[in-house]
C-alpha positions as CSV (number, residue, x, y, z in Angstrom):
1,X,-5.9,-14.5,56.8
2,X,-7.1,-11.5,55.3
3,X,-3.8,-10.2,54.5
4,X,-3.1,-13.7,52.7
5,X,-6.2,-13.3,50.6
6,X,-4.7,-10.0,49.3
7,X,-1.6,-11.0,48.7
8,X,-2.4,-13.9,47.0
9,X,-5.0,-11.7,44.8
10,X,-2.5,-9.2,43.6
11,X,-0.4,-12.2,42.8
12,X,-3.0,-13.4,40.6
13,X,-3.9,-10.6,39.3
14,X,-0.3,-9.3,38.3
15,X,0.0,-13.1,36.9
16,X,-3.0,-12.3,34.6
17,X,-1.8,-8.5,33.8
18,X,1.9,-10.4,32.4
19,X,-0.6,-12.7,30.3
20,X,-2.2,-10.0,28.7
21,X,-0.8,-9.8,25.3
22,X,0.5,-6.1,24.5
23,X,1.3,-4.3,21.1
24,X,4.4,-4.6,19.7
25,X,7.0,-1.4,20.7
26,X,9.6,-0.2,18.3
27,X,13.1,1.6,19.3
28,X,14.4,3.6,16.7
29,X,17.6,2.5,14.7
30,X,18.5,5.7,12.3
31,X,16.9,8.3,9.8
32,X,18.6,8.5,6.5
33,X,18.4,11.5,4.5
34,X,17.3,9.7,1.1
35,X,17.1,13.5,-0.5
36,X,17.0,17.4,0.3
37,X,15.6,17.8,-3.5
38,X,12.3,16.5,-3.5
39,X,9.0,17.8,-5.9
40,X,7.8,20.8,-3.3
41,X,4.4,21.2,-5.3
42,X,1.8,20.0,-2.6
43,X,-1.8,19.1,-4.9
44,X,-4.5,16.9,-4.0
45,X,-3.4,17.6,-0.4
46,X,-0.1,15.7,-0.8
47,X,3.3,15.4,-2.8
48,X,4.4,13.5,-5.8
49,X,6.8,11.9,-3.4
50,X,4.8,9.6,-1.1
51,X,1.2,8.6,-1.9
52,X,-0.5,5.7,-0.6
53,X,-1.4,4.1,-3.4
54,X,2.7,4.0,-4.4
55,X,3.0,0.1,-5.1
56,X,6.0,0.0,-4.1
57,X,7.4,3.2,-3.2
58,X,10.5,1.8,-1.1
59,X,11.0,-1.7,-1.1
60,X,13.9,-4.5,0.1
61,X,14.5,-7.2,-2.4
62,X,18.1,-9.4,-2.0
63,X,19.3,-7.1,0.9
64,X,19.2,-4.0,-0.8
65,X,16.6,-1.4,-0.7
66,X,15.0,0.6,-2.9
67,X,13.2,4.2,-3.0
68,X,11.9,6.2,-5.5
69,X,11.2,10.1,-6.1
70,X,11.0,12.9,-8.0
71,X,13.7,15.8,-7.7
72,X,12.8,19.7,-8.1
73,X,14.0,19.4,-11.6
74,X,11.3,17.0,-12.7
75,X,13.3,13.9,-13.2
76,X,12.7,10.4,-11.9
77,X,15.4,9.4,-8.9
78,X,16.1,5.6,-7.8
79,X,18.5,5.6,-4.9
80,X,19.7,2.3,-3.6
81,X,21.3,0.9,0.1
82,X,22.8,-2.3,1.0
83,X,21.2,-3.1,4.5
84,X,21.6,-3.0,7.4
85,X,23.7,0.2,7.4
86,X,24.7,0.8,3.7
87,X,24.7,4.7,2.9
88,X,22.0,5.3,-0.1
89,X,23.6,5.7,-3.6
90,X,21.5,7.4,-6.3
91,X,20.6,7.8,-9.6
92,X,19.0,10.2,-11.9
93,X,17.2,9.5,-15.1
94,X,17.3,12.6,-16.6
95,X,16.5,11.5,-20.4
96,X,13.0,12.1,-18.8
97,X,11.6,15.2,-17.8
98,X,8.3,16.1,-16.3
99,X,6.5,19.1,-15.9
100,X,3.4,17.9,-13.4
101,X,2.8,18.9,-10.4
102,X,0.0,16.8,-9.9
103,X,0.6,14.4,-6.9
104,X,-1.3,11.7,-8.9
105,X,2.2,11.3,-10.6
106,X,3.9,9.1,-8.2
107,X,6.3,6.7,-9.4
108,X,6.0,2.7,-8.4
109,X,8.7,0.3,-8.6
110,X,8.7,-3.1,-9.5
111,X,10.8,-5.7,-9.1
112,X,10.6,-8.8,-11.3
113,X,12.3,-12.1,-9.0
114,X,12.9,-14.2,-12.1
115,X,15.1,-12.2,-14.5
116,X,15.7,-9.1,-11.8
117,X,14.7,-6.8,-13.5
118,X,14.1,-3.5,-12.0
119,X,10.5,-1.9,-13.2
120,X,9.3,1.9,-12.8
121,X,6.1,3.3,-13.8
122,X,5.6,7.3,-13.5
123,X,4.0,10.2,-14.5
124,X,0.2,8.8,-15.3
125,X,-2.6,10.6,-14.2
126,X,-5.7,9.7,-16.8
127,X,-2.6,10.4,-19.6
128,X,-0.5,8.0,-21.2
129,X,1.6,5.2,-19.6
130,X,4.7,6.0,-19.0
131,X,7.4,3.0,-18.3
132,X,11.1,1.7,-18.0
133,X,12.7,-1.4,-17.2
134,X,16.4,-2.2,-16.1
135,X,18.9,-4.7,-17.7
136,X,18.1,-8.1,-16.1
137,X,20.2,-9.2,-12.7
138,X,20.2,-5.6,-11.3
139,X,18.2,-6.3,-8.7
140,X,19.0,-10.1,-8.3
141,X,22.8,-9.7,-8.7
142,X,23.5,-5.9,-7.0
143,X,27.1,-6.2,-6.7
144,X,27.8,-7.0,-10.3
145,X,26.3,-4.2,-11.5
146,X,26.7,-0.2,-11.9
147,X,24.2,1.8,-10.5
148,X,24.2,4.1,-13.2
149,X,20.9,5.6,-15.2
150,X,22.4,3.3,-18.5
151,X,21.3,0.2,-16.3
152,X,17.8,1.4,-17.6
153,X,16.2,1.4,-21.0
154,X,14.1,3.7,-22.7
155,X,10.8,5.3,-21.2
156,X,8.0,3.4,-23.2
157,X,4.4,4.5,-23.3
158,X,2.8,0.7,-23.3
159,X,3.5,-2.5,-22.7
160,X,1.9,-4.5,-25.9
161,X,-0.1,-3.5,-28.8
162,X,-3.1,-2.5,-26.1
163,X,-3.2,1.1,-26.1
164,X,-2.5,3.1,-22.4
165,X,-3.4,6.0,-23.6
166,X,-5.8,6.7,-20.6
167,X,-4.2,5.0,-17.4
168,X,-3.5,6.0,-13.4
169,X,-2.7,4.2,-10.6
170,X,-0.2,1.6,-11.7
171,X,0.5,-1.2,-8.8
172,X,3.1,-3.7,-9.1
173,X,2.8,-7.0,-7.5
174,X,5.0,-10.3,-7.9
175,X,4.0,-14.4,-8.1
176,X,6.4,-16.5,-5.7
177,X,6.6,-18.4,-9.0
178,X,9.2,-15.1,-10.0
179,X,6.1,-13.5,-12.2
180,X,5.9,-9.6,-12.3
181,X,2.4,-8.6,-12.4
182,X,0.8,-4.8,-13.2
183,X,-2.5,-3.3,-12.1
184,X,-3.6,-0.3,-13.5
185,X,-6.9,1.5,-14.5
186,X,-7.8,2.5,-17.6
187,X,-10.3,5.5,-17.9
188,X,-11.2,8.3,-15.3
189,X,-12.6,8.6,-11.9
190,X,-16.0,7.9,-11.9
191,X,-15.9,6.0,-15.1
192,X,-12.9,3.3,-15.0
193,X,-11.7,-0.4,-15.4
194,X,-8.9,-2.1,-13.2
195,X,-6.5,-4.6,-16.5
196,X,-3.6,-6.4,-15.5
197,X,-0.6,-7.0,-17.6
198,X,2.0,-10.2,-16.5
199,X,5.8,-10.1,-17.1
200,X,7.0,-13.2,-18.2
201,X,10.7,-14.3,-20.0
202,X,12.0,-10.7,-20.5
203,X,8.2,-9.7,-21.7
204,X,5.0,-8.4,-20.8
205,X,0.8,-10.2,-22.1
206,X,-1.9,-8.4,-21.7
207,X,-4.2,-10.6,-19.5
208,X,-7.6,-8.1,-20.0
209,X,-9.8,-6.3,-17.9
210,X,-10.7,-7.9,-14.8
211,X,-12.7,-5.0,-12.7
212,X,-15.4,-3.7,-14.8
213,X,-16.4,0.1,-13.4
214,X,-17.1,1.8,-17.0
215,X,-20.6,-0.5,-17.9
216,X,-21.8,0.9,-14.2
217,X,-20.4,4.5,-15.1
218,X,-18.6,4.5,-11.8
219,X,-14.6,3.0,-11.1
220,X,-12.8,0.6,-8.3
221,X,-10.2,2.1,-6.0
222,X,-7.6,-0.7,-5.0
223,X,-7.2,-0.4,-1.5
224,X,-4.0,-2.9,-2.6
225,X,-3.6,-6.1,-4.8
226,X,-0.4,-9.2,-3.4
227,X,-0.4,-12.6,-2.8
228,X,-0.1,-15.0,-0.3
229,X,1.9,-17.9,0.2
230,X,0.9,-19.7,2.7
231,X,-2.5,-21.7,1.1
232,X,-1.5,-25.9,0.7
233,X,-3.2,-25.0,-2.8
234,X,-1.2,-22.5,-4.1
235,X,-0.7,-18.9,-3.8
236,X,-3.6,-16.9,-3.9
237,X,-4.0,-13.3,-5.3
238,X,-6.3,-10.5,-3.0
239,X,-7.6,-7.2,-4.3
240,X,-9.8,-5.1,-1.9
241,X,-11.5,-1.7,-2.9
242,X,-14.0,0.7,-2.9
243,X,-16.4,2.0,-5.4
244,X,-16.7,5.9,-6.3
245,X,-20.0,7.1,-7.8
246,X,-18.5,10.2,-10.0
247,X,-15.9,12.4,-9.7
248,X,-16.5,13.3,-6.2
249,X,-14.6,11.6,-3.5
250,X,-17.9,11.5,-1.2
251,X,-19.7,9.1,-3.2
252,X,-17.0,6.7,-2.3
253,X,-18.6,3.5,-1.1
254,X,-18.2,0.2,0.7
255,X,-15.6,-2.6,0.8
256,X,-15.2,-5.4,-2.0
257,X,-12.9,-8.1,-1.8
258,X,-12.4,-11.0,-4.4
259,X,-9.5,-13.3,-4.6
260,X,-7.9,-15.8,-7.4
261,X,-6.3,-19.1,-7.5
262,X,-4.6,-18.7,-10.8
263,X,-2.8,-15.4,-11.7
264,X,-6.0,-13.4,-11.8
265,X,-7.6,-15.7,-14.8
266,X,-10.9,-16.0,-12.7
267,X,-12.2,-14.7,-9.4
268,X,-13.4,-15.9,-6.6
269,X,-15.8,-14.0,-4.1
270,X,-14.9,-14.2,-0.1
271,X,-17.2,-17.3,0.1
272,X,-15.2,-18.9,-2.6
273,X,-17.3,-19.1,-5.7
274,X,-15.7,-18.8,-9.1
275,X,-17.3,-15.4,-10.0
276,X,-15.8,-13.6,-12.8
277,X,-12.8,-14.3,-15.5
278,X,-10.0,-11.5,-16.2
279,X,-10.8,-10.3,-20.1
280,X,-14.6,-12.0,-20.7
281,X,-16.5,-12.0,-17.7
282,X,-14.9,-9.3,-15.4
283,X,-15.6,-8.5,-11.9
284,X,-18.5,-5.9,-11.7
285,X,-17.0,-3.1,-9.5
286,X,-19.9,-2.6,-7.4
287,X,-21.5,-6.3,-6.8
288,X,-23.9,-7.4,-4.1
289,X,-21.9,-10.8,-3.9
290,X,-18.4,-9.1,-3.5
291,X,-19.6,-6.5,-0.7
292,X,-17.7,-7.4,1.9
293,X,-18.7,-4.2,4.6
294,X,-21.4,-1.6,4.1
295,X,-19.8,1.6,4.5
296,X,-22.4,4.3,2.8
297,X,-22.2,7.4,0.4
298,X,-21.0,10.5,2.2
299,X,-19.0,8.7,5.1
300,X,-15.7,10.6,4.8
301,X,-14.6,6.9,2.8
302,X,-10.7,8.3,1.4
303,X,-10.1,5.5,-1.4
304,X,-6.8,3.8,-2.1
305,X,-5.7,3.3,1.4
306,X,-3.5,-0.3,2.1
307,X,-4.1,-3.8,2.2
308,X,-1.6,-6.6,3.6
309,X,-2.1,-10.3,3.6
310,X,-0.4,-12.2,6.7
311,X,1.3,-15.4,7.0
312,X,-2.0,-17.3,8.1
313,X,-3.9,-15.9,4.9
314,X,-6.2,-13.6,6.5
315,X,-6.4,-10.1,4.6
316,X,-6.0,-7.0,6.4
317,X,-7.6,-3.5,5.3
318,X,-6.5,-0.2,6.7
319,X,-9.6,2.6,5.8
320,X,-10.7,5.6,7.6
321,X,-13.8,7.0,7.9
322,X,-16.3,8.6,10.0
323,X,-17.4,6.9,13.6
324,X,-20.3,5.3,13.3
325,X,-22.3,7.4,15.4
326,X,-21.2,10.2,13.5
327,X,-23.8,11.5,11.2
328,X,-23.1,11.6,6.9
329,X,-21.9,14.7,5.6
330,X,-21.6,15.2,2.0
331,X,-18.8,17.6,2.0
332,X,-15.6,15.2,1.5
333,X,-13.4,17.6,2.8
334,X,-15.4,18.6,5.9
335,X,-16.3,14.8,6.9
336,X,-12.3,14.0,6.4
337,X,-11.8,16.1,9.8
338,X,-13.3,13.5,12.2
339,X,-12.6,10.7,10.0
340,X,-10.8,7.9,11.9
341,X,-8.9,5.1,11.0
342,X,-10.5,1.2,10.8
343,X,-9.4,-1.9,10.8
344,X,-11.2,-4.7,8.3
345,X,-10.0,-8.4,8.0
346,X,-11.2,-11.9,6.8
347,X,-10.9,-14.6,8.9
348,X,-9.4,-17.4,6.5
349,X,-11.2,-20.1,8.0
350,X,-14.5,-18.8,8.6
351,X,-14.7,-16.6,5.8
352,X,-16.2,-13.7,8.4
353,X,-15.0,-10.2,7.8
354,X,-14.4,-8.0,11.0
355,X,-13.9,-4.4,12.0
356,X,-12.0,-2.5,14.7
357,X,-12.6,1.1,15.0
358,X,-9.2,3.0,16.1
359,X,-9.3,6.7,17.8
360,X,-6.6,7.6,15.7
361,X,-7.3,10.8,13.3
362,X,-5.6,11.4,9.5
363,X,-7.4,14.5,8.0
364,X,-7.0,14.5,4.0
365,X,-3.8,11.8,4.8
366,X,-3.8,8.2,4.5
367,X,-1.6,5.6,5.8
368,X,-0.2,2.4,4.9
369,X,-0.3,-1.2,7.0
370,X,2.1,-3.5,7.1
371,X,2.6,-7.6,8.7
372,X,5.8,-8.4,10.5
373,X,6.9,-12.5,11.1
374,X,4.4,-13.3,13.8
375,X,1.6,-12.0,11.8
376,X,1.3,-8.5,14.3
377,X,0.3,-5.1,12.3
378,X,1.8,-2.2,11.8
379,X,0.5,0.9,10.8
380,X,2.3,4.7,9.2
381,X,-0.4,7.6,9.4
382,X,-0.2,11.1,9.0
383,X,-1.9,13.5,10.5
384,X,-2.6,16.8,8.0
385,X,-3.4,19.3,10.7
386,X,-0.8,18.5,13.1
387,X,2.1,17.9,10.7
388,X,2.4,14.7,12.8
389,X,3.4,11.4,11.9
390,X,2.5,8.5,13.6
391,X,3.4,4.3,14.3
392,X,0.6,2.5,15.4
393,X,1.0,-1.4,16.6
394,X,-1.8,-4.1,17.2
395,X,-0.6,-7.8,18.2
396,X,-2.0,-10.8,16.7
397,X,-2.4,-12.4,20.1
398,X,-5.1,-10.0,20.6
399,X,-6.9,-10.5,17.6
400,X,-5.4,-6.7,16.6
401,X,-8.1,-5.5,19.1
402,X,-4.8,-3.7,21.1
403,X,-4.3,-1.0,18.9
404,X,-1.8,1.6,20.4
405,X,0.7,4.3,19.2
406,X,3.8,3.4,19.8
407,X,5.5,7.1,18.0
408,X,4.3,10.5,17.3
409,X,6.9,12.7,15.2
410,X,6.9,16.2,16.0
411,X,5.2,19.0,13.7
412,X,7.5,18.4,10.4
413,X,5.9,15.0,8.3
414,X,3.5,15.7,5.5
415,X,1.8,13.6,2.8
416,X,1.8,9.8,3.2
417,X,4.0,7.5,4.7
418,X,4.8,4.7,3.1
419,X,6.0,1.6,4.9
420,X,8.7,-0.8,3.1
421,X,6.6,-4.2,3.2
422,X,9.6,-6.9,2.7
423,X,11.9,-5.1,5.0
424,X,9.3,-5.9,8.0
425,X,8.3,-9.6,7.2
426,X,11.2,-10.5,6.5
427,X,14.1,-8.9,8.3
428,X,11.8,-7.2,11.5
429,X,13.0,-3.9,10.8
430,X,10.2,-1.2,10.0
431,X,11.1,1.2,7.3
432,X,9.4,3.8,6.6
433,X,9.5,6.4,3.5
434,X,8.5,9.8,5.0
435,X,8.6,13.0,3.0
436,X,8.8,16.5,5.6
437,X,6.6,19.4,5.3
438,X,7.1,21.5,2.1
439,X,8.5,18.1,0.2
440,X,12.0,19.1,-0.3
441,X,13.5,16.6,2.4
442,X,12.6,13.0,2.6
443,X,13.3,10.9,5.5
444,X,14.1,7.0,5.9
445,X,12.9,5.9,9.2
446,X,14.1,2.5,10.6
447,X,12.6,1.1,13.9
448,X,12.9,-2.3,15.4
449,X,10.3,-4.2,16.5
450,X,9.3,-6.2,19.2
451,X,6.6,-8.4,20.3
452,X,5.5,-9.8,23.7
């Protein structure tokens, strides 16, 4: 009997042990070589190649993919694939030279779904705007066109009669409607606004300011800005962030969150209420009513780290920070050492915000989280001190409580990686943009996923 009981026991429990639900893995594909000519100057801890706040760095539109960098010359570089296998072909824009080496100065790519029109924004780092757009169809019609650097027009310094004379940080984001959409701030850190400019019929409005940071002498950090399209009412547009206090990255503070039903003409805060309008009534950067998680002054808080919205809605913030039994420390640099990385996200539904504190260190990196299909996370980190680059998982079955590292480069990654969004969601395949130690080589990872 006895030796019944234990059998049937382990069969149970081995029953419940399948049930458990488990991280997804990922099996690596290839690593392209996208280019052994990369910016080497390392500032601000990172590259000009690879920054998290790159929106979109690499990115699959029409099954073709897109990355962006800067060569050791100083010129802007748009290489191109057809997936799955294509080999990269690449252009230089040479009409275009800078002269930074200021790893502010990333360069974004936009892609505009209704004309396709291919978009770049570079070089802006509390200077002037600097911009260029493609002939229309080049990234709607690939085939049918050249890839050569006349595809692209002349490198403008705004977008309408508002001036950009003082803008970082641009972030492109697109409407399922086909509307290309820009977020940028205007002013410096500590003292900044978040405007957002629409492109429309071959042209770009000025919509207005729509975070206010300058009237509260302090600026927002967009952890990210996309929409969903998955709410019976209509697509709805996310923006998380933090709040710095000056110009030192210890006074960064806390997580906002506010959302819009209509192209970012008014704003919603998590519990739904119609809160601020884009241009008269902005968002006040630093609101009781849009505090979504306390996370105090001298915390180790890095700004501009990711944000992802999955296919049920919810909204998912990567940060990292210090434990919470870790005590403040004012020196950013010192607190960034045991900083680790956290999990926030808003139940749709309910409205409730959560958090999942991860072991998993960065140092002065940051790294970028991305949704597959079935709603399970992804995450690319860095790791500053070991050179290391890592893929962590977390399933949605477990309420992305199973956080686990599913790859750990050896000693040769540097800066941030940054994770090719579309690819993932809608094709499974996890690409990631990942520049090597001293910035000359960049690396294309591709790793297929699977879920239990």
């Amino acid at each position: 009997m006895a030796i019944y009981v234990k059998v049937a026991l382990a069969s149970v429990l081995a029953a419940v042990s399948i049930a458990v639900p488990a991280a997804p893995t990922v099996t690596a594909i290839s690593t392209t070589v996208l280019t052994t000519n990369g910016r080497t100057a390392l500032t601000y801890t990172g590259y000009m190649n690879g920054e998290s706040f790159q929106q979109d760095g690499i990115v699959t539109v029409n099954g073709w993919q897109y990355a962006a960098f800067w060569d050791q010359d100083g010129y802007v570089n748009l290489s191109r694939r057809q997936l799955p296998s294509g080999a990269w072909a690449n252009l230089r824009l040479t009409d275009y030279r800078t002269t930074s080496t200021d790893s502010h100065n990333t360069i974004s790519i936009g892609i505009a779904p209704a004309d396709g029109t291919i978009h770049l924004a570079f070089d802006t780092h509390s200077s002037v705007f600097r911009y260029r757009k493609s002939v229309a169809g080049l990234a709607t019609t690939p085939g049918a066109h050249a890839w050569t650097a006349d595809r692209f027009g002349a490198v403008q310094s705004s977008l309408t009669s508002t001036s950009m004379a003082v803008v970082t940080y641009p972030q492109f984001f697109a409407h399922p409607d086909g509307t290309l959409q820009l977020a940028i701030r205007t002013g410096v850190s500590g003292t900044g606004d978040e405007v957002l400019y629409e492109y429309r019929a071959g042209a770009w409005t000025y919509l207005g300011e729509f975070i206010d940071g300058t009237t509260y002498n302090n600026n927002a950090y967009l952890f990210g800005i996309e929409y969903d399209n998955f709410d019976p009412s209509g697509p709805l547009l996310h923006v998380t962030w933090t709040v710095r206090e000056t110009s030192d990255a210890a006074t960064n503070h806390d997580l906002f969150y506010a959302y819009s039903k209509d192209k970012g003409r008014t704003w919603r805060n998590s519990a739904g209420t119609v809160v601020a309008t884009t241009g008269s009534n902005p968002l006040a950067s630093a609101a009781a009513n849009l505090k979504v998680w306390g996370i105090g002054q001298n915390r180790g808080l890095i700004n501009q780290e990711s944000q992802v919205v999955d296919a049920a809605g919810i909204v998912h913030v990567l940060a990292s920070h210090l434990p919470a039994a870790a005590p403040s420390n004012p020196d950013f640099t010192s607190a960034r050492e045991t900083a680790v990385l956290v999990h926030y996200w808003r139940d749709k539904e309910s409205k409730v915000w959560h958090q999942t504190y991860t072991p998993f260190l960065e140092r002065s990196a940051r790294g970028d989280i991305a949704v597959d299909a079935n709603d399970n996370l992804y995450v690319a980190s860095g790791d500053s001190s070991t050179r290391k680059l890592h893929i962590e998982t977390a399933s949605r079955a477990s309420g992305w409580t199973d956080w686990t590292i599913r790859y750990t480069s050896g000693p040769v990654c540097y800066s941030d990686p940054l994770i090719d969004h579309q690819r993932l969601r809608s094709l499974g395949v996890l690409s990631i943009f990942a520049p090597r130690y001293g910035g000359s080589q960049i690396d294309v990872q591709d790793w297929r996923t699977q879920s239990s």
